[in-house]
C-alpha positions as a Markdown table, in Angstrom:
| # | Residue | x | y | z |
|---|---|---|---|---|
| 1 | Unk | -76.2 | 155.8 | -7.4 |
| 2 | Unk | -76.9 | 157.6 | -11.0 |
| 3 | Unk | -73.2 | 156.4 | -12.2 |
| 4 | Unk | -73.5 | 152.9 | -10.6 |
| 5 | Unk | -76.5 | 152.3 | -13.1 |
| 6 | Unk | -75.1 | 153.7 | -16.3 |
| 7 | Unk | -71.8 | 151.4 | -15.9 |
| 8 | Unk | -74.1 | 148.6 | -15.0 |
| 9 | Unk | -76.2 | 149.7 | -18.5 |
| 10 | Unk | -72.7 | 150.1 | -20.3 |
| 11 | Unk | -71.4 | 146.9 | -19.0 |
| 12 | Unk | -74.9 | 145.1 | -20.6 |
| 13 | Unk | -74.6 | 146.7 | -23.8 |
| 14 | Unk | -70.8 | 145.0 | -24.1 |
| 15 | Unk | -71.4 | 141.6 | -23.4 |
| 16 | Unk | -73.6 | 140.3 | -26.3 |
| 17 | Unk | -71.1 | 141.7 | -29.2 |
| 18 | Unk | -68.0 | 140.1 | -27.1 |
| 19 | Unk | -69.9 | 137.0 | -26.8 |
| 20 | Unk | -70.6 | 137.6 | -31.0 |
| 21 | Unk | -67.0 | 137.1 | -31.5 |
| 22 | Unk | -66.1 | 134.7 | -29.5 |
| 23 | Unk | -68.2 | 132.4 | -31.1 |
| 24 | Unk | -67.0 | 133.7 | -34.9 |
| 25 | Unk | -63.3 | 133.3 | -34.0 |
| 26 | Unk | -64.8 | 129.6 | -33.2 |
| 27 | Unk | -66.3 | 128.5 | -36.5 |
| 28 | Unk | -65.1 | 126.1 | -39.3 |
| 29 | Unk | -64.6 | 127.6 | -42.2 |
| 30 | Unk | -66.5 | 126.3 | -45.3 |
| 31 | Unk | -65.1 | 123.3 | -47.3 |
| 32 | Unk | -63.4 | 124.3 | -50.3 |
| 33 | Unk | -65.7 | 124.3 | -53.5 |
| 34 | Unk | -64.0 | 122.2 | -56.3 |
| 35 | Unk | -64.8 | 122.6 | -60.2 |
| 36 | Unk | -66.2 | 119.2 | -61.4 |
| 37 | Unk | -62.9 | 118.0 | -63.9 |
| 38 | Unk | -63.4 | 118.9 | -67.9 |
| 39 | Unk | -65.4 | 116.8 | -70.2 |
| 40 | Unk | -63.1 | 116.4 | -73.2 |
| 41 | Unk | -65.9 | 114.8 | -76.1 |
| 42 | Unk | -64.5 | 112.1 | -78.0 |
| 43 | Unk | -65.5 | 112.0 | -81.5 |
| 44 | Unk | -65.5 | 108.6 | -83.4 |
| 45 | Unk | -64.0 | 108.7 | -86.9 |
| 46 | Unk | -65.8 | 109.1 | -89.7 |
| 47 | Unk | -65.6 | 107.3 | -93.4 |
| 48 | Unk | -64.0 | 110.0 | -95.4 |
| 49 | Unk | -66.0 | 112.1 | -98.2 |
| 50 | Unk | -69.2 | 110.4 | -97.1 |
| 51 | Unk | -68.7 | 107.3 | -97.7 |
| 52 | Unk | -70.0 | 103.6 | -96.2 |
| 53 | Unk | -68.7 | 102.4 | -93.0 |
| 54 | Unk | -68.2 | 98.8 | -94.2 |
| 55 | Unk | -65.9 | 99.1 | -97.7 |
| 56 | Unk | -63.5 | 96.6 | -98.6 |
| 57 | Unk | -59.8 | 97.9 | -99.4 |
| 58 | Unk | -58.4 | 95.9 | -102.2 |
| 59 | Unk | -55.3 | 94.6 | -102.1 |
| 60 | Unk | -51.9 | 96.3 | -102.0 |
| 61 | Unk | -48.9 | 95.5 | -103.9 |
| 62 | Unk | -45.4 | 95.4 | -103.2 |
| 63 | Unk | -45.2 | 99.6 | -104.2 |
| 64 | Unk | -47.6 | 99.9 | -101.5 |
| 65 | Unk | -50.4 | 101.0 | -104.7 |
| 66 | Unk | -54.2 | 99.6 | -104.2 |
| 67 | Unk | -54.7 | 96.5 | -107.1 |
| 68 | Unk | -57.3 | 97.9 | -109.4 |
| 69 | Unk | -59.1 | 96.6 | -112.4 |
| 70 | Unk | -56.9 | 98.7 | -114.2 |
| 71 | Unk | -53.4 | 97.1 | -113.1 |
| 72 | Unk | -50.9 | 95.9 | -116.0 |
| 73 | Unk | -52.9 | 97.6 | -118.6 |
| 74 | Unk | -50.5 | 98.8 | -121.7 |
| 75 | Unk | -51.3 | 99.8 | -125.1 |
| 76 | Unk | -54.7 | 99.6 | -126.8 |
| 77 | Unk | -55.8 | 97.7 | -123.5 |
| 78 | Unk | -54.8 | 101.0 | -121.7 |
| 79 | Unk | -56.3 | 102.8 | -123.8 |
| 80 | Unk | -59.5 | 101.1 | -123.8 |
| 81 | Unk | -60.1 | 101.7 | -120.6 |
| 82 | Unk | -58.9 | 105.4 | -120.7 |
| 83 | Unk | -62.2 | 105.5 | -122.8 |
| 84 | Unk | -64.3 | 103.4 | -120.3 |
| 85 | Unk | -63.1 | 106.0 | -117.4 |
| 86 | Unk | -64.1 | 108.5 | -119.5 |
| 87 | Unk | -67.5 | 107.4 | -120.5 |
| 88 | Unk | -68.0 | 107.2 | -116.9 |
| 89 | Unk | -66.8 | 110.9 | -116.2 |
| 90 | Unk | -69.3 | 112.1 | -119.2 |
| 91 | Unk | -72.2 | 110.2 | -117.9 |
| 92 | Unk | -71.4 | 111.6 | -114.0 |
| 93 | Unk | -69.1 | 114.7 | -114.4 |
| 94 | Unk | -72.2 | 116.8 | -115.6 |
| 95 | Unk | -71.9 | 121.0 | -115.3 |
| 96 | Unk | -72.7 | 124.2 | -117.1 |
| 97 | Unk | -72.5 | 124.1 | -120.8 |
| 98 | Unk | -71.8 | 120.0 | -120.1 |
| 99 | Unk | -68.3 | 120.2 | -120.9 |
| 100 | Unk | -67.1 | 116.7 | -120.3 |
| 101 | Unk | -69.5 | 115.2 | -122.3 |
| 102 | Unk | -69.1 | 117.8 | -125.0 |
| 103 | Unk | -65.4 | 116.7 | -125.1 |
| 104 | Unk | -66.1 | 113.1 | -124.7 |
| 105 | Unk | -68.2 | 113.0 | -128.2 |
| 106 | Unk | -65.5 | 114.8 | -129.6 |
| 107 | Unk | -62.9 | 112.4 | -128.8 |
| 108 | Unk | -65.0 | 109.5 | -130.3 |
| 109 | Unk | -65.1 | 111.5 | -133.6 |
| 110 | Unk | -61.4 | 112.5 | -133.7 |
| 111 | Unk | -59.7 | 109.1 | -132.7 |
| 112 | Unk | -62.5 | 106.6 | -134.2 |
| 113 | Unk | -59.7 | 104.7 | -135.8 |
| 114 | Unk | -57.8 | 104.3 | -132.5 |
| 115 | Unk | -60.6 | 103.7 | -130.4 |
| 116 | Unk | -61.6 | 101.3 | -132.8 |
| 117 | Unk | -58.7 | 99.1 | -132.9 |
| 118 | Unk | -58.2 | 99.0 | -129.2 |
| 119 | Unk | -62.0 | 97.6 | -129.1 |
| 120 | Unk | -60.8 | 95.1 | -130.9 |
| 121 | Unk | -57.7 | 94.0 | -129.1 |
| 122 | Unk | -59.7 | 93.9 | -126.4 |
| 123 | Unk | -62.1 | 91.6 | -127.5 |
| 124 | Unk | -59.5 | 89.3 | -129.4 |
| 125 | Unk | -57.7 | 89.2 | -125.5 |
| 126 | Unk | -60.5 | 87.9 | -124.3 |
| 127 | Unk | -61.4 | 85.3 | -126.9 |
| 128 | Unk | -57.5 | 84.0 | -125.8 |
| 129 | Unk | -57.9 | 84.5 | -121.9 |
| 130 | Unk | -61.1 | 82.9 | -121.5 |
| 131 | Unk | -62.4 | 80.8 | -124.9 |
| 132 | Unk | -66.0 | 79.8 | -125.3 |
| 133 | Unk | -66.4 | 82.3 | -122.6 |
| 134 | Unk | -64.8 | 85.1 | -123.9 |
| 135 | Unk | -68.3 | 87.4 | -124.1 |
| 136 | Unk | -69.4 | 86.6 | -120.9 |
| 137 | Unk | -66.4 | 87.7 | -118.9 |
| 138 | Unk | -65.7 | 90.8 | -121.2 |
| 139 | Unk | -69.0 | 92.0 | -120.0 |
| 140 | Unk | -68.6 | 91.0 | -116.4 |
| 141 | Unk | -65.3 | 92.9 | -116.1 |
| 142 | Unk | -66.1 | 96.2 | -118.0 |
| 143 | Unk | -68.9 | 96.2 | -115.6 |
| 144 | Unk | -66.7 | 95.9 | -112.7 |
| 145 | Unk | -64.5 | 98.6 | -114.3 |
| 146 | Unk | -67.5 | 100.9 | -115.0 |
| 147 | Unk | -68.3 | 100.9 | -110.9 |
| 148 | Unk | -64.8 | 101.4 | -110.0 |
| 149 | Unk | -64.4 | 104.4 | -112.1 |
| 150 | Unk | -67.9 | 105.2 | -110.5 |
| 151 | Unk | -67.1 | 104.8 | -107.0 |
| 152 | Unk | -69.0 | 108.5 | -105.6 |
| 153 | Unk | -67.0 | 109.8 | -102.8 |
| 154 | Unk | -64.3 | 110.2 | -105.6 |
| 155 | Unk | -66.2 | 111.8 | -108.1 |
| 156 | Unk | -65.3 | 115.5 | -107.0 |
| 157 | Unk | -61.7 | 114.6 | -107.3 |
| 158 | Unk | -61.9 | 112.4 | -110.1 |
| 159 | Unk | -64.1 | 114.7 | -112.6 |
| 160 | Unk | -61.2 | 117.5 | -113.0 |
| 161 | Unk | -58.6 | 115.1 | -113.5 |
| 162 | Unk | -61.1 | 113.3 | -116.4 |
| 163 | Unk | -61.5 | 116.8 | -118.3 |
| 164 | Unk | -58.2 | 117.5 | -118.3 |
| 165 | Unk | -57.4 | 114.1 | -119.7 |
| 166 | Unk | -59.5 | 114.6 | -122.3 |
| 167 | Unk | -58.5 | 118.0 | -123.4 |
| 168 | Unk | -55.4 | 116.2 | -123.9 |
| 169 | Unk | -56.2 | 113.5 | -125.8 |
| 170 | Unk | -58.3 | 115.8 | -128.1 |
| 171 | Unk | -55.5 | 117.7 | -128.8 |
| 172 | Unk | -53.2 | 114.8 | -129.6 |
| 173 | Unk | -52.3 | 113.2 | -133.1 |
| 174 | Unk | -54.3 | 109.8 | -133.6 |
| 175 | Unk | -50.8 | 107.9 | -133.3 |
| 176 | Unk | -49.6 | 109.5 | -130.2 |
| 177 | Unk | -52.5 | 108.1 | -128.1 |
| 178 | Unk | -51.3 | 104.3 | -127.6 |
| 179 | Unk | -48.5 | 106.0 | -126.2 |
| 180 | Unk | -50.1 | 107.7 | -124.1 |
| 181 | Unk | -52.6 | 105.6 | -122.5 |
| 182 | Unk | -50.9 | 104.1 | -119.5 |
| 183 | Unk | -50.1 | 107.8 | -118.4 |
| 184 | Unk | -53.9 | 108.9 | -118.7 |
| 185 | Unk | -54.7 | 105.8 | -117.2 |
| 186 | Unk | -52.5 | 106.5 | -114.2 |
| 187 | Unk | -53.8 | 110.0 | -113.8 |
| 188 | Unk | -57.3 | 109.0 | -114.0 |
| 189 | Unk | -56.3 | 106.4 | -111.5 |
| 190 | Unk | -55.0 | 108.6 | -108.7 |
| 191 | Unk | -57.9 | 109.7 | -107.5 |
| 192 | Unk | -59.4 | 106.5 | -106.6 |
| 193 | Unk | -55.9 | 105.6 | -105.3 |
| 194 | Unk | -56.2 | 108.6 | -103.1 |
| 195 | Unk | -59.8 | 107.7 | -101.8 |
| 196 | Unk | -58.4 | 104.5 | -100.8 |
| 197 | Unk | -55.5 | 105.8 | -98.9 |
| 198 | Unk | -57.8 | 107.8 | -97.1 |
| 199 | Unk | -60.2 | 105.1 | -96.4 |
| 200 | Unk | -56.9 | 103.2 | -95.1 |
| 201 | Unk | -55.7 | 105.7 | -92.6 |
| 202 | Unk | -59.9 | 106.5 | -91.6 |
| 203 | Unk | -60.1 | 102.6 | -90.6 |
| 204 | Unk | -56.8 | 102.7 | -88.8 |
| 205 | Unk | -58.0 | 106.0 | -86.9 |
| 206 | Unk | -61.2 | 104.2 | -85.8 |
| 207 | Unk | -59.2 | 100.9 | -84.7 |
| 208 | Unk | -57.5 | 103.5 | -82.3 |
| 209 | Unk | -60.3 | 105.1 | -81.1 |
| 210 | Unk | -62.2 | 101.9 | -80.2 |
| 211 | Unk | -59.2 | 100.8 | -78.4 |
| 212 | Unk | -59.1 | 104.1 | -76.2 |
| 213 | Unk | -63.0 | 104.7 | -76.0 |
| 214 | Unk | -64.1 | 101.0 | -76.4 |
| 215 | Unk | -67.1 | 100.3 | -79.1 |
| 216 | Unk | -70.7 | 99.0 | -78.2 |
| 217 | Unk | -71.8 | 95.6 | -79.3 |
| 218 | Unk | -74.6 | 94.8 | -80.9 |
| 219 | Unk | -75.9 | 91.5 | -81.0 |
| 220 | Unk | -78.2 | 90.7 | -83.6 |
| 221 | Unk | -80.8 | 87.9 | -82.5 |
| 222 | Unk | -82.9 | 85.5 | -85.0 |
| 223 | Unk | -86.5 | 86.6 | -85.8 |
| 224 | Unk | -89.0 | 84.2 | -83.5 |
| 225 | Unk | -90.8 | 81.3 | -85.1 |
| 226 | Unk | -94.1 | 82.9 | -83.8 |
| 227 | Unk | -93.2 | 86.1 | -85.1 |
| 228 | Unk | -94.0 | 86.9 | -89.3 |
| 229 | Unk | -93.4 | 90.4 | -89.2 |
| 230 | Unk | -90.0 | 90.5 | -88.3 |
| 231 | Unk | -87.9 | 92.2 | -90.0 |
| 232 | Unk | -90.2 | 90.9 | -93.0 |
| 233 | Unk | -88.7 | 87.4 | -92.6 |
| 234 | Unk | -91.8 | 85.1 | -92.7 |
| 235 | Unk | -90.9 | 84.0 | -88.9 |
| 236 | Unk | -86.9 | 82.8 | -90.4 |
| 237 | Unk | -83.6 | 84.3 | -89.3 |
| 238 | Unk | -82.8 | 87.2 | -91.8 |
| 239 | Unk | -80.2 | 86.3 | -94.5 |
| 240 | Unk | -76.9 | 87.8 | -94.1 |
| 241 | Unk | -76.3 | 91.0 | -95.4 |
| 242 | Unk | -75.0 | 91.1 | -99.0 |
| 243 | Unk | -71.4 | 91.9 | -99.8 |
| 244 | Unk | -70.7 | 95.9 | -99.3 |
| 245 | Unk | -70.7 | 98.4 | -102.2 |
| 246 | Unk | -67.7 | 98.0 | -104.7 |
| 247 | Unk | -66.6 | 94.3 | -103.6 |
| 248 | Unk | -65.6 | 92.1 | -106.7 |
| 249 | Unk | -67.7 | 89.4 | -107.9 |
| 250 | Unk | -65.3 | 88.1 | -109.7 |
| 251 | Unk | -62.1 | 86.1 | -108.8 |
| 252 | Unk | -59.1 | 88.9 | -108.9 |
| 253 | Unk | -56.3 | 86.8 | -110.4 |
| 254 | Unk | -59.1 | 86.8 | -113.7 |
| 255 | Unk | -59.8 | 90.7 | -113.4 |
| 256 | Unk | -56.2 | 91.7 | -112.9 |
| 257 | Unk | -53.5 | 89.3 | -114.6 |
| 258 | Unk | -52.7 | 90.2 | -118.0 |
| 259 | Unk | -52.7 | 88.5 | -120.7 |
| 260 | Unk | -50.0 | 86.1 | -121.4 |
| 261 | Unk | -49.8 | 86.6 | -125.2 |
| 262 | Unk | -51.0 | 90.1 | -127.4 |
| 263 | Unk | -53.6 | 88.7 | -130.2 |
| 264 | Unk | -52.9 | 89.0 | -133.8 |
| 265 | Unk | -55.7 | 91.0 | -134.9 |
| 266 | Unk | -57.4 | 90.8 | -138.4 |
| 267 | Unk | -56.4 | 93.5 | -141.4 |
């Protein structure tokens, strides 16, 4: 009787752990745990050298350079606006000691009599490009060379090149300058030239990007009738916006086609 009831105890003891495993050996197994997929960002492209979204490139010609106000310029009218670019550079190139202007005043006092003359080609090319109007369009076209040569995202490229073109000049003979000129000019150019390039390849960059990653749209409405506060308008549809920083205001074939005749200058 005692060994009856210990197998009968031994026998309860086994049943619940082989019951245990029959129901493991059952089971599903978990579903496998997947990694979400990888986020690659996409950045839009950016103007280069902090410049505006909405810049106009100017035109290219057939030796793929950007047409400048500075195009076809030779001799004193090279020269003449070697000195404008310079001006420029010792108004906005300003460091320790002020070296570029320093320079700059000097090259006035050295090569007066150059500088001089070419002032005065240019003004006699004007009085036989444009007549009656001769004073008018001088002014409105060294203005438009003034911003060019002041275009900012090219400053820090541009203000090297401008004191080294000046050290130059400053250490030239008075007669060598006319000569010169067109290479200054050309140097002083690239940096612009450079800028623009760049500007070229950002825009083509964004085209792709758009294409891949698609652009929002943003519609601009009219301002409400009932509405005088918007946008400052007085209740009327805002004007459209003005044209962007650096576009010309004056026809190109005027700014860029050189003269057809040099003018005989007075003794």
């Amino acid at each position: 009787m005692m060994m009856k009831a210990r197998a009968s105890r031994r026998l309860l003891v086994y049943i619940p752990s082989a019951a245990a495993i029959a129901l493991t050996s059952c089971a599903k197994p978990p579903p496998p745990v997947y990694a979400p997929p990888q986020v690659i960002p996409t950045v839009m492209p950016l103007p280069p050298l902090g410049s505006a979204e909405n810049l106009d490139l100017p035109p290219i010609d057939a030796q793929g350079l950007y047409i400048t106000p500075n195009r076809n310029m030779t001799g004193e009218q090279a020269l003449w606006h070697v000195r404008m670019a310079l001006n420029v550079a010792a108004l906005s190139c300003r460091d320790a000691g002020d070296i570029m202007g320093v320079n700059y005043n000097s090259m006035l006092r050295i090569h007066v009599l150059p500088l001089s003359r070419a002032n005065m080609t240019a003004d006699a090319t004007y009085v036989v490009k444009y007549g009656a109007d001769a004073v008018t369009m001088r002014d409105k076209i060294y203005t438009v060379v003034y911003n060019y040569f002041s275009l900012p995202p090219a400053q820090k490229a541009f203000c090297p090149v401008a004191r080294d073109v000046v050290t130059t000049i400053n250490g030239m003979a008075p007669e060598a300058l006319i000569p010169y000129a067109p290479e200054a000019l050309k140097r002083l150019e690239k940096p612009f030239q450079d800028f623009w390039a760049a500007y070229a390849d950002y825009l083509r960059r964004l085209e792709e990007w758009r294409r891949r990653y698609g652009v929002p749209s943003v519609q601009i409405l009219p301002c409400p009738d009932n509405d005088p506060i918007c946008s400052g308008s007085g209740g009327k549809t805002p004007p459209p916006p003005g044209a962007p920083a650096g576009a010309y205001n004056i026809p190109p074939a005027q700014i860029f086609a050189p003269p057809k005749a040099n003018p005989t200058l007075p003794k």
